[in-house]
NUNU-682042 format. One record per residue (C-alpha): residue number from 1; x, y, z. Coordinates in nm, 4 decimals. Layout:
REM residues N
  num        c1        c2        c3
  NUM         X         Y         Z
...
//
This chain:
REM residues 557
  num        c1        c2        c3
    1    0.0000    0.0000    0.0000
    2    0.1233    0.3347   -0.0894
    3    0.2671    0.5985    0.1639
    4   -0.0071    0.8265    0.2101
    5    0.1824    1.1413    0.3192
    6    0.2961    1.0367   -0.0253
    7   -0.0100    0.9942   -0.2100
    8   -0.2417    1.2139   -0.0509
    9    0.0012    1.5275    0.0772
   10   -0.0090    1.7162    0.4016
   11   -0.3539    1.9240    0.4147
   12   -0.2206    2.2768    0.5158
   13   -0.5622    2.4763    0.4347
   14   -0.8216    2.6002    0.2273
   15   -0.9037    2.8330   -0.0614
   16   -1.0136    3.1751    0.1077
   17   -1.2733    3.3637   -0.0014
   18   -1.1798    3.6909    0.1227
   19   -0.9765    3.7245   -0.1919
   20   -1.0850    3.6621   -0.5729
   21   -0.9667    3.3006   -0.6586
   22   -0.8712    3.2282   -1.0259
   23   -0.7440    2.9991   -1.2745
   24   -0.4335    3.1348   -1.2462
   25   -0.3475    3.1951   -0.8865
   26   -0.5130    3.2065   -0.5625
   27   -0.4794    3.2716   -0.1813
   28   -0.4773    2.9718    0.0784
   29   -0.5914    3.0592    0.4124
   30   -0.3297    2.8386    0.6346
   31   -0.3849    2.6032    0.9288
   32   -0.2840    2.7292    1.2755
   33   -0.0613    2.3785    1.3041
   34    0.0424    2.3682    0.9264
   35    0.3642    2.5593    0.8237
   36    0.3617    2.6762    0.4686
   37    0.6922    2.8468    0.3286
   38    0.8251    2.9602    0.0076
   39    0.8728    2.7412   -0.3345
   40    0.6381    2.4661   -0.1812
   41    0.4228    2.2705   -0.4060
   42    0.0728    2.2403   -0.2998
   43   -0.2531    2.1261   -0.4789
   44   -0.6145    2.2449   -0.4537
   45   -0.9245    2.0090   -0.5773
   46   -1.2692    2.0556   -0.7823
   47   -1.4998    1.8565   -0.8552
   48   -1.6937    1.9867   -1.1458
   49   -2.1093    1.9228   -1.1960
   50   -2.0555    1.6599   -1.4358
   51   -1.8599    1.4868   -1.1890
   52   -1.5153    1.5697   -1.3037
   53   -1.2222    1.6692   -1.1058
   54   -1.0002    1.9462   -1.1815
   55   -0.6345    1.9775   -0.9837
   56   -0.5035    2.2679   -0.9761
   57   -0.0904    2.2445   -0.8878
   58    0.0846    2.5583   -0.7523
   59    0.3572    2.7259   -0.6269
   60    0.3892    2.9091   -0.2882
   61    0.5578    3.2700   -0.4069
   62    0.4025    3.4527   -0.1358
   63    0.4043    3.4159    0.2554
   64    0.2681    3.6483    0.5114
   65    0.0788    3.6706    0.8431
   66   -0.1083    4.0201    1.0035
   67   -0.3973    4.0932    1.2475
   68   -0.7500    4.0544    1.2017
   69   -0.9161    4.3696    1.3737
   70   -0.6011    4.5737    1.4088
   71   -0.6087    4.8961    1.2359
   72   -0.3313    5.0811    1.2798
   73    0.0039    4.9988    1.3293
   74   -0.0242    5.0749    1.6881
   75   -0.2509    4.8536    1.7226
   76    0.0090    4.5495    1.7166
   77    0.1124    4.6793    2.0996
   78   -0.2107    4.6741    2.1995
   79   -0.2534    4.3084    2.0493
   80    0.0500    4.2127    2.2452
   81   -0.0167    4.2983    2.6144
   82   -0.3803    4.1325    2.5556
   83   -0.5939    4.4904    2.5569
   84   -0.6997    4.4607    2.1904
   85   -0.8745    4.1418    2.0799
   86   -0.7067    4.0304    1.7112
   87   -0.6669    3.7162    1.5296
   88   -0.3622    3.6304    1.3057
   89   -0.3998    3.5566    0.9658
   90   -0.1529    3.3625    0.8406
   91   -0.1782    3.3307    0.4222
   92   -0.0015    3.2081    0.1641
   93   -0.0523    3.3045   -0.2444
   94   -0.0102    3.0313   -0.4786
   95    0.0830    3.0573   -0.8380
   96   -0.0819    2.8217   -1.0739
   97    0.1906    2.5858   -1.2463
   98   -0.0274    2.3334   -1.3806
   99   -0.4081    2.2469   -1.4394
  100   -0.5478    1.8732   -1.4545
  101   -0.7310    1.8239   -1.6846
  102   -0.6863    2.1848   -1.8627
  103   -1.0289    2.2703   -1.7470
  104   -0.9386    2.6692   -1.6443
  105   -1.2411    2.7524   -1.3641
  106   -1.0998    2.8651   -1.0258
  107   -1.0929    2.6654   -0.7381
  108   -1.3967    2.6645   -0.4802
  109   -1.3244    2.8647   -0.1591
  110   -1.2892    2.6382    0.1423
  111   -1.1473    2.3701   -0.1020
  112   -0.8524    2.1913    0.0912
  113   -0.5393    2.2695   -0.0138
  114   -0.2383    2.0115    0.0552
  115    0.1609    1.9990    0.0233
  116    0.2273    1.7815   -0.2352
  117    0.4972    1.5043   -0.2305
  118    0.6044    1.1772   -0.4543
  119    0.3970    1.1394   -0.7627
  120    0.1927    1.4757   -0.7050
  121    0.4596    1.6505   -0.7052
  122    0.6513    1.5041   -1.0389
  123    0.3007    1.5858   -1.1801
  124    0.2760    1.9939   -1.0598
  125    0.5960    2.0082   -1.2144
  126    0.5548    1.8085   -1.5362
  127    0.8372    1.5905   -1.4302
  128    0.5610    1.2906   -1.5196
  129    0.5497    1.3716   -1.8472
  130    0.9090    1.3785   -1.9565
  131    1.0210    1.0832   -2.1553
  132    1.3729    1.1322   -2.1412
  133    1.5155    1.2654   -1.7692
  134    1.7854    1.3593   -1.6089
  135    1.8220    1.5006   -1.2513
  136    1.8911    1.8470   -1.1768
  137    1.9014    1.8733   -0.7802
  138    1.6616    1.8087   -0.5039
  139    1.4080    2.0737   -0.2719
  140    1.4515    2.1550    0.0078
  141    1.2448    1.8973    0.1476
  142    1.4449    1.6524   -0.0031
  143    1.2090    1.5579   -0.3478
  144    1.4307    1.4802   -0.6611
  145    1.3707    1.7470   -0.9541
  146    1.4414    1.6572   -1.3407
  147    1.4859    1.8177   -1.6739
  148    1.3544    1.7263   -1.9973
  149    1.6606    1.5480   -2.1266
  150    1.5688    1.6786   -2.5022
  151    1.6181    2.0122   -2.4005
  152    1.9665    1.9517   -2.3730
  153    2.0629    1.6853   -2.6177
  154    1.9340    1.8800   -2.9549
  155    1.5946    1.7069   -2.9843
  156    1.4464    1.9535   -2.9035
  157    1.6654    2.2232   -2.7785
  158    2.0309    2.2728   -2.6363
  159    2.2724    2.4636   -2.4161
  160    2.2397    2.5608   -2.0757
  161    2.2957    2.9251   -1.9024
  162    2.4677    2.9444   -1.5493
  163    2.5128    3.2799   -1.4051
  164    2.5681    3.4022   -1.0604
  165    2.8978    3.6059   -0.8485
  166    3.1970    3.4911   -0.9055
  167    3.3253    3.2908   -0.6070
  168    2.9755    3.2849   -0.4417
  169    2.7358    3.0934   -0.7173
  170    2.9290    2.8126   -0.7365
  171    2.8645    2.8241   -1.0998
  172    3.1140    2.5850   -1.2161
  173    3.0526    2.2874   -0.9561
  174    2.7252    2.3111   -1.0796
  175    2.7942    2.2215   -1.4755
  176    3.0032    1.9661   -1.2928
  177    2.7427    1.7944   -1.1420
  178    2.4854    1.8441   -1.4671
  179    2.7805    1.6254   -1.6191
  180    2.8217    1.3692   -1.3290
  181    2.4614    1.2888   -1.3502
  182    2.4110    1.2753   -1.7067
  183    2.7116    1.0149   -1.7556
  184    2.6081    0.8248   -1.4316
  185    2.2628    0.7521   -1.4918
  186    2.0473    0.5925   -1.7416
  187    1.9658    0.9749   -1.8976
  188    2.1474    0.8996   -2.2568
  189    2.0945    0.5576   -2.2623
  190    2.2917    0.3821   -2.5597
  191    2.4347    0.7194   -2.6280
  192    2.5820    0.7207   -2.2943
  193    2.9559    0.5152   -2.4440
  194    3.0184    0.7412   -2.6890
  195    2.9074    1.0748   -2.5625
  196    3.1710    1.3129   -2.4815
  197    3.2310    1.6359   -2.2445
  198    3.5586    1.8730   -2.3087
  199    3.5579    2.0895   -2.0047
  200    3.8198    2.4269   -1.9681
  201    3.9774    2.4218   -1.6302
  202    4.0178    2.8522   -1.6413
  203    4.0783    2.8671   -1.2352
  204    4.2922    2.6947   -1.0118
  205    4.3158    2.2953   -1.0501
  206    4.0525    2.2310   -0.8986
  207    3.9009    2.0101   -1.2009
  208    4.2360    1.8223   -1.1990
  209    4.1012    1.5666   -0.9481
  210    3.7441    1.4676   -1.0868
  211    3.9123    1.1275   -1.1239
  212    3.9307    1.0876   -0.7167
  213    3.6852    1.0282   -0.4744
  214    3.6591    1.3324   -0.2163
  215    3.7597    1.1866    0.1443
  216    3.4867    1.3827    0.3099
  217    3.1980    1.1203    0.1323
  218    3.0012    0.9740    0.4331
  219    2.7020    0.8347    0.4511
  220    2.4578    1.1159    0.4198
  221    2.6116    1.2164    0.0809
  222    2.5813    0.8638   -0.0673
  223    2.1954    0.9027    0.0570
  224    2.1802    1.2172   -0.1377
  225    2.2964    1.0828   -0.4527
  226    2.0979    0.7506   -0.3854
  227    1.7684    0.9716   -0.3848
  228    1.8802    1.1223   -0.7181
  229    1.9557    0.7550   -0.8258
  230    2.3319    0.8326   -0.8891
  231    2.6413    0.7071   -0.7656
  232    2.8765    0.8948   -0.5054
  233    3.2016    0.8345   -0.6463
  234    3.4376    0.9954   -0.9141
  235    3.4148    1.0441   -1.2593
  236    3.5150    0.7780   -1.4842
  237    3.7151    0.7382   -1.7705
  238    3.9106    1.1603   -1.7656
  239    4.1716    1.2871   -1.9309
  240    4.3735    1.5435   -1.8085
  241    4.5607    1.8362   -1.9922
  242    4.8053    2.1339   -1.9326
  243    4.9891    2.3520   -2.1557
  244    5.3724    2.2744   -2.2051
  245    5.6034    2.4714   -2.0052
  246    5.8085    2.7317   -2.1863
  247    6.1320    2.6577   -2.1514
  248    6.3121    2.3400   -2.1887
  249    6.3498    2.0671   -2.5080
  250    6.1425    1.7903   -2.2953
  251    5.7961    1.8675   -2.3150
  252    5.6525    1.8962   -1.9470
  253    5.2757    1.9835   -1.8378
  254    5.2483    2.3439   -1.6507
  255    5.0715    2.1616   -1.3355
  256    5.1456    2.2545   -0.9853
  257    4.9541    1.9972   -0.6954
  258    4.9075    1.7019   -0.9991
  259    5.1588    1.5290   -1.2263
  260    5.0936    1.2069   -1.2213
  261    4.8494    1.1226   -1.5567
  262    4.8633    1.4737   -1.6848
  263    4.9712    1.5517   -2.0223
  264    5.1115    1.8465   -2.2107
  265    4.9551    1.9804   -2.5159
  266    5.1006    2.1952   -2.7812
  267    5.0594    2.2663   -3.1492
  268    5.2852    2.1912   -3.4472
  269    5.4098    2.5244   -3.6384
  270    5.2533    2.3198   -3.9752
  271    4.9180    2.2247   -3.7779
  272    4.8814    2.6069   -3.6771
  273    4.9492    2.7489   -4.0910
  274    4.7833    2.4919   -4.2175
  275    4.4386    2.5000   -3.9824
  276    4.4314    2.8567   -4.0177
  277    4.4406    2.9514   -3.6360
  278    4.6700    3.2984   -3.6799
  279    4.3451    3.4554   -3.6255
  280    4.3138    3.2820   -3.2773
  281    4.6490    3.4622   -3.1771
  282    4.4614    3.7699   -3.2614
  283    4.1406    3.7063   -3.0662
  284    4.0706    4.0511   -2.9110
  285    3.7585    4.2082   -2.9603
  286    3.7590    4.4165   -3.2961
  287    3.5765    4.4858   -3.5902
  288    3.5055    4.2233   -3.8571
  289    3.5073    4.4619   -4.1363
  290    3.8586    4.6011   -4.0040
  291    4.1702    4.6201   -4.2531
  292    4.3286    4.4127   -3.9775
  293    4.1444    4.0847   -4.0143
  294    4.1443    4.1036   -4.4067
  295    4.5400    4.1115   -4.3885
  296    4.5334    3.8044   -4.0999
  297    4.3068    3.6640   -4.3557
  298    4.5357    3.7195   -4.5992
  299    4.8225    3.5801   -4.4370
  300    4.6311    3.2734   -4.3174
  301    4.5928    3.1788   -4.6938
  302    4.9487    3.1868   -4.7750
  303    5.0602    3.0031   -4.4809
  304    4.7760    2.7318   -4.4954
  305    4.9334    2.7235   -4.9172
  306    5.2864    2.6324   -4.8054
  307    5.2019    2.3587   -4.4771
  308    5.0275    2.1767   -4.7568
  309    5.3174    2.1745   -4.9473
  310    5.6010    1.9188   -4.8352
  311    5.6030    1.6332   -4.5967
  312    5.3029    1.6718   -4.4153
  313    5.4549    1.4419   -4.1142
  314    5.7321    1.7184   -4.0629
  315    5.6108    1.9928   -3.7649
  316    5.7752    2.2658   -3.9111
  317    5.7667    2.4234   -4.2812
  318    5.9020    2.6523   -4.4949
  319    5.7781    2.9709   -4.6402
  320    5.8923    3.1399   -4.9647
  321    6.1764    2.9448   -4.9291
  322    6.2371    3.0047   -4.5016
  323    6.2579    2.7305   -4.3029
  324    5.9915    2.7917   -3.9877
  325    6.0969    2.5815   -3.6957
  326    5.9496    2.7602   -3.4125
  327    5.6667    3.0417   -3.3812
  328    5.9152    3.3075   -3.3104
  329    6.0615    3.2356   -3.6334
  330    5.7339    3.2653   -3.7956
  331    5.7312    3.5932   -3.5954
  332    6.0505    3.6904   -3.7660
  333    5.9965    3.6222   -4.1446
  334    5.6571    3.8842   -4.0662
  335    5.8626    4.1258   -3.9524
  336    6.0576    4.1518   -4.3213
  337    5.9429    4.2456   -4.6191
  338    5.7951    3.9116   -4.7103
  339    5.4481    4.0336   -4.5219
  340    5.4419    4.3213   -4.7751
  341    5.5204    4.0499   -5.0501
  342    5.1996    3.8579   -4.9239
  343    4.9286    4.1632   -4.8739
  344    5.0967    4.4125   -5.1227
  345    4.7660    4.6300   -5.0701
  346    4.7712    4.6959   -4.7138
  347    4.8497    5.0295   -4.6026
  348    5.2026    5.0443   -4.3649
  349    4.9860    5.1497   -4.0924
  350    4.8031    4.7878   -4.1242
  351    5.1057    4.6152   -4.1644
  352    5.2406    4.7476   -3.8458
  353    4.9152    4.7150   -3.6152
  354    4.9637    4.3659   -3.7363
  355    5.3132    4.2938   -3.6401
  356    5.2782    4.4636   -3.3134
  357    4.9630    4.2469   -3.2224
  358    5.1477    3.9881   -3.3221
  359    5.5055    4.0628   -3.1300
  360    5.2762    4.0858   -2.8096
  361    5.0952    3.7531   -2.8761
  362    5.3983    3.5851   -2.9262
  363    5.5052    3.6502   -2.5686
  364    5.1703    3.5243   -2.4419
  365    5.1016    3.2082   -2.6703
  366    5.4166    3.1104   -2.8906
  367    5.5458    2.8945   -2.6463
  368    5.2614    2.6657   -2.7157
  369    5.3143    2.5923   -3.0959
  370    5.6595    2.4687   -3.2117
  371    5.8441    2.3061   -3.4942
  372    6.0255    1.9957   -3.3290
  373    5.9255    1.6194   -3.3351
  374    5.8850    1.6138   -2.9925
  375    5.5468    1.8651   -3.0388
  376    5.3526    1.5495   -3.2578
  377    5.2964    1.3770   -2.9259
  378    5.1574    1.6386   -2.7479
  379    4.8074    1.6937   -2.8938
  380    4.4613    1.7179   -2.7347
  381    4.3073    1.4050   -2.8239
  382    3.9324    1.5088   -2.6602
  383    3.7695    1.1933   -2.8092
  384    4.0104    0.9568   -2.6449
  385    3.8496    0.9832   -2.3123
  386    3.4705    1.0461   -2.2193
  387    3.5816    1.3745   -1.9933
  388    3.8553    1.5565   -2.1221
  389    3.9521    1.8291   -1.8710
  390    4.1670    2.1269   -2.0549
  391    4.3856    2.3648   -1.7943
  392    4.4415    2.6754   -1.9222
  393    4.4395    2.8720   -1.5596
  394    4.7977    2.9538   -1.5794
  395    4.8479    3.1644   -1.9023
  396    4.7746    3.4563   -2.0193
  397    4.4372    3.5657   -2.1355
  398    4.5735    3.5709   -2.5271
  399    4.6550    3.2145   -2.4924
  400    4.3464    3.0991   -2.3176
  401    4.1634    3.3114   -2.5632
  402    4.3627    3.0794   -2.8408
  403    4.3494    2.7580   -2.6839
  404    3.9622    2.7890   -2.6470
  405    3.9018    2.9181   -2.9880
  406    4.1322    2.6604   -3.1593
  407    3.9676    2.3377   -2.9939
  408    3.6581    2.4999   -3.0537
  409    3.6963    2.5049   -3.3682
  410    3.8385    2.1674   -3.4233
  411    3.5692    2.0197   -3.2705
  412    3.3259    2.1635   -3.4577
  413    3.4523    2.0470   -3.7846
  414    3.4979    1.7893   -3.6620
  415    3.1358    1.7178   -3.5798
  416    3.0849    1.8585   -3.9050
  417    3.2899    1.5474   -4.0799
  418    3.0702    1.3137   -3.9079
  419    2.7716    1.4665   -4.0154
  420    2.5347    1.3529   -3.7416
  421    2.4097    1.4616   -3.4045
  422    2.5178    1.1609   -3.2177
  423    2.7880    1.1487   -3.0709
  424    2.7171    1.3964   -2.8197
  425    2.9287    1.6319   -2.6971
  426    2.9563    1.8376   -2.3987
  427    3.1461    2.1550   -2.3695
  428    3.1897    2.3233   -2.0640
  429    3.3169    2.6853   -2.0153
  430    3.3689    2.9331   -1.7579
  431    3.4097    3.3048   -1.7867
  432    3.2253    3.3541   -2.1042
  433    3.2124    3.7213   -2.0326
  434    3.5548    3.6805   -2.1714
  435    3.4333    3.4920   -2.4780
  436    3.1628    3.6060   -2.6183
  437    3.1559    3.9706   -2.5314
  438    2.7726    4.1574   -2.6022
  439    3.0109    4.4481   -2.7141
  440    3.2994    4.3985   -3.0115
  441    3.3910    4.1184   -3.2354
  442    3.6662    3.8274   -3.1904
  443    3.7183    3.4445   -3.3880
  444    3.6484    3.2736   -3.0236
  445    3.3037    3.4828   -3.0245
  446    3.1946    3.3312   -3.4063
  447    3.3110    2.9787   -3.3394
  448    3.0905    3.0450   -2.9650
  449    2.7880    3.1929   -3.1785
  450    2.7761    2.8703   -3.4539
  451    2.7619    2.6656   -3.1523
  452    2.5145    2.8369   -2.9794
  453    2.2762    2.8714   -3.3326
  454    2.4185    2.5303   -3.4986
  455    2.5519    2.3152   -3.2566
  456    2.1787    2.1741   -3.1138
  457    2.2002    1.9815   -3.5174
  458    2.5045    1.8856   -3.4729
  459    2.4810    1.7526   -3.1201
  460    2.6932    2.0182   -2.9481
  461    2.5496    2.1355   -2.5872
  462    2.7148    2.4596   -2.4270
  463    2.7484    2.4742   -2.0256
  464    2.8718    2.8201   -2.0654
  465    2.9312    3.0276   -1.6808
  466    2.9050    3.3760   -1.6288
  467    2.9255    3.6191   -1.3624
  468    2.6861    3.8927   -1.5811
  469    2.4428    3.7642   -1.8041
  470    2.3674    4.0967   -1.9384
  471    2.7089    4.1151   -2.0913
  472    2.7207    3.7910   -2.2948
  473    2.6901    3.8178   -2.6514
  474    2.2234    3.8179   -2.7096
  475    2.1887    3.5097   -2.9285
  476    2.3977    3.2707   -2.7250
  477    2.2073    3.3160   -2.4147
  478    1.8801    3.3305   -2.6259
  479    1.9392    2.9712   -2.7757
  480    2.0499    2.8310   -2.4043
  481    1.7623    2.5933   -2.3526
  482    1.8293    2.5753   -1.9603
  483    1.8837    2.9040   -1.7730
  484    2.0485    2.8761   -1.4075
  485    2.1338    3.1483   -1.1511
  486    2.3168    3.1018   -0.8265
  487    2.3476    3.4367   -0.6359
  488    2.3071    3.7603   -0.8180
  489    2.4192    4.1271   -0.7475
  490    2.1074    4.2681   -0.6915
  491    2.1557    4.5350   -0.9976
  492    2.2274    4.2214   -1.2238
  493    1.9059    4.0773   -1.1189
  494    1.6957    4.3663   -1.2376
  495    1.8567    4.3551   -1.6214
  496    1.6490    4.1528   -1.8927
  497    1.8067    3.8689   -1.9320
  498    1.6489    3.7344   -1.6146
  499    1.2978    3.7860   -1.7451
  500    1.2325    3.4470   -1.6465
  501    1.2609    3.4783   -1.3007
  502    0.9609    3.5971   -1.1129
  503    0.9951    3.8706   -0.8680
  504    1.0207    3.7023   -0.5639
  505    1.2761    3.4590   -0.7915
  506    1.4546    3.7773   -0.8481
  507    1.4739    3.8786   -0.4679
  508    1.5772    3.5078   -0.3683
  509    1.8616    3.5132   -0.6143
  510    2.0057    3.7760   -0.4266
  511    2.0654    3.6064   -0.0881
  512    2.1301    3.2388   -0.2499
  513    2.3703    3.0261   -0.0251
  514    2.6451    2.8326   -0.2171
  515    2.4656    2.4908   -0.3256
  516    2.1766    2.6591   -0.4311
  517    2.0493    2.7126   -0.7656
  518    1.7652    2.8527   -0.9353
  519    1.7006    2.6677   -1.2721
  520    1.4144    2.6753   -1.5543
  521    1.3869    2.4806   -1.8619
  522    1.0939    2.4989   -2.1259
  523    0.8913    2.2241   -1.9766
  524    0.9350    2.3182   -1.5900
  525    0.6738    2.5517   -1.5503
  526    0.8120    2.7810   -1.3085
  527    1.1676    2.8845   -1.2206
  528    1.2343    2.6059   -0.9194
  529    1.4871    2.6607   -0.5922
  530    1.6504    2.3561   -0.5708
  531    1.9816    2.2247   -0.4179
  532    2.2549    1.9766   -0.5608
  533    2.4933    1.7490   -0.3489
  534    2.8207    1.7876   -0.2291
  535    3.0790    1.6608   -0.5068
  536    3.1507    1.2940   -0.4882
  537    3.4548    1.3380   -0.6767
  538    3.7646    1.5588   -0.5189
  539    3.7538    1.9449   -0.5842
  540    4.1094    1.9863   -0.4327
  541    4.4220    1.7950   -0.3680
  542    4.3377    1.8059    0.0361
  543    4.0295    1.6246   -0.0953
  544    4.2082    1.3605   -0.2358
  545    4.2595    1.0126   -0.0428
  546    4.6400    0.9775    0.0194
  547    4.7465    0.6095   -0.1371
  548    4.9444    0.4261    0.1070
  549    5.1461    0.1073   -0.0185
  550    5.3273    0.0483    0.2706
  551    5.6887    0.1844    0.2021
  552    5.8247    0.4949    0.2605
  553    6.0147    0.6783   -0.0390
  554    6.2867    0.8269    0.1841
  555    6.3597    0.5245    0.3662
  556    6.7357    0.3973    0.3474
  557    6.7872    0.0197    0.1563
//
């Protein structure tokens, strides 16, 4: 036999009458003994002359108590020392989030009105009705909430907004865990093996252990994940990558706390003329239309012309008859007269905003594409594991900016090539601010904006974090299919891109904790507060269980 707190709620109620009921929303007069309190999920009944019976599911979004017989505000002293008889009204408003069957009458005053939990509450959210699933968090009361899986894996939409202050939102542990549950449940089903997620590590290492369980998993953590029907554990199957360090003939990862299975990436000189990425090195916002990009342009064409000339094995190349062997040597032969030779049009002014930009990206980003053999190893393979985790936190912004835009790109025709949606892929990026700019033009910001429009046909999702909403670039945030907000500045909260929060959405954004999120998808039907677990999987290297063999490494034989 069912539960019946379960089936049947927790009355906490009725429909008052004091106030118009509708449709749409209406007031509950609450129980002295009940306790009623924002974001809960009640229901209200009907039963119709024919016989029928109409639920209406809602949303608390207003709480409030006051006298009965008190007039003025002076009035609440009198209450209090017992001279002025008064009665407390204690009231809740509910907004309508789902009608069953769609049979729009109000409710009847002095209808019960119950909390709803289990089933009931999977149907006021529409949960019920999603095919395809995948868990999102849990309430506060501890009831599981989903998404509509095809919102996310190009069926029927794609991408997913996460804003909030930096530091505060805890914007990135959140895409974490969207990942974590999608690969560790039954969400993609057969998709699930070759479905893959390339995720930029832009701060600290912390994304350099998702491979280790986290040491502070106890028992109450496994519960929460158990109720979410996931795991607690680490992720499986990651590959980890850091840029090469800058000096020294032995290619060696940039890593500070982890070593140990993390490997260095660069680009060949002949990969970076011959996949046209000089633009990447240029990716600071400017103008499109500019003389500048039509002489990068320019110079792309010749370069990409002589890497596919040659033995395509060999890193490095040569250019009207210069042997390249490093980028600073591709650096130098634009600095002579052969740049003229190659854009014989562009004015000198051009010529030298472009070897300037160029001189100063050099110092930022060179160091990551070389000539030798030694550079053919060292590639981002992002399809050889299911997570691939990218570091970029220690260089400059020019060379995150490159590194970004680059495997960006790559993956993307990539995709193309395989013409299909399936397999999935992932991508998950912080900072987007930095990106995809409302304000300006860059390479990163087109490759960001084909995803964004294209990428739901071609089975490319977006996580993409941002402190500001308001200052990413329209159309990407338009085409996110899931919008989530941890805390807000409270000016942020007012600007239009949070039009689908309500007000008192708006106001709670503002004081979020850390672990709280407030998310909306097309077939929730109202923004919902909900909170997702602790990380299973380490954040930090204290986090990380300490292997112990036995032996100690600085004992004497």
């Amino acid at each position: 036999m069912a539960d019946p707190v379960v089936s049947q709620g927790i009355p906490i109620g009725v429909v008052l009458g004091s106030v118009d009921a509708g449709p749409l929303e209406f007031w509950v007069g609450v129980s002295d003994d009940a306790v009623v309190q924002l974001d809960d999920l009640v229901v209200a009944e009907i039963a119709l002359s024919d016989g029928q019976v109409v639920k209406f599911f809602g949303i608390v979004d207003v709480v409030r108590k006051r006298y009965e017989g008190a007039q003025f505000d002076t009035d609440a002293f009198r209450a209090s020392e017992g001279t002025l008889p008064v009665e407390v009204s204690y009231a809740a408003h509910i907004q309508v989030t789902r009608v069953d069957p769609e049979i729009f009458v109000p409710p009847q005053p002095g209808n019960e009105v119950r909390i709803v939990r289990g089933q009931e509450f999977q149907r006021a959210l529409f949960i019920d009705r999603m095919e395809k699933k995948v868990a999102i968090g849990s309430t506060r009361t501890g009831e599981p909430v989903f998404a509509n899986l095809e919102f996310l894996d190009g069926t029927r939409g794609a991408h997913a907004s996460i804003s909030g202050v930096s530091g505060v939102a805890t914007k990135t542990s959140y895409a974490t865990f969207l990942l974590y549950s999608l690969f560790h449940s039954d969400a993609l089903g057969a998709d699930a093996a070759n479905t893959r997620a390339l995720i930029f590590n832009v701060k600290g290492e912390d994304l350099l252990w998702l491979d280790k369980p986290n040491t502070h998993s106890d028992a109450a953590l496994v519960e929460e994940y158990r109720k979410l029907d996931l795991p607690a554990g680490p992720f499986e199957s990651v590959g980890f990558f850091a840029p090469a360090r800058r000096h020294g003939e032995v290619v060696m990862p940039e890593v500070g706390s982890r070593h140990e299975g993390v490997q260095a990436y660069l680009w060949t000189l002949r990969e970076f003329c011959r996949d046209q990425l000089l633009r990447f090195a240029f990716a600071e916002a400017n103008d499109a239309r500019s003389q500048l990009s039509f002489l990068i342009y320019r110079v792309e064409r010749v370069l990409e012309r002589a890497a596919r000339d040659g033995d395509r094995n060999d890193p490095s190349l040569t250019v009207d008859g210069t042997r390249l062997q490093s980028f600073d040597d591709l650096v130098d032969l634009l600095d002579t007269t052969a740049l003229d030779q190659m854009v014989p049009t562009a004015a000198a002014g051009t010529l030298d905003a472009f070897r300037r930009r160029l001189h100063a990206a050099a110092q930022h980003m060179g160091h990551l594409v070389r000539g030798d053999r030694e550079t053919t190893r060292n590639r981002i393979d992002w399809q050889a594991n299911q997570i691939t985790v990218v570091d970029i936190h220690t260089l400059h912004d020019t060379a995150q900016m490159f590194v970004v835009g680059v495997l960006l790109k790559r993956m993307m025709k990539d995709k193309e090539t395989q013409g299909t949606s399936r397999p999935l892929v992932f991508v998950v990026l912080d900072e987007l601010n930095k990106y995809a700019p409302r304000t300006g033009w860059s390479p990163i910001q087109d490759v960001l904006l084909d995803i964004a429009e294209r990428g739901r046909s071609l089975g490319v999702c977006l996580f993409g974090a941002q402190q500001t909403a308001s200052e990413i670039e329209r159309r990407i945030i338009a085409n996110a299919a899931m919008k989530v907000v941890g805390r807000l500045d409270a000016a942020e909260a007012e600007r239009g891109e949070y039009g689908f929060l309500t007000r008192v959405a708006r106001q709670r954004a503002t004081m979020l904790s850390p672990g709280s999120m407030i998310v909306t998808q097309p077939e929730l039907p109202t923004p919902v507060l909900l909170k997702f677990p602790f990380p299973s999987w380490a954040t930090r290297q204290s986090e990380v269980q300490e292997e112990d063999n036995g032996e100690d490494p600085f004992a004497r034989t």
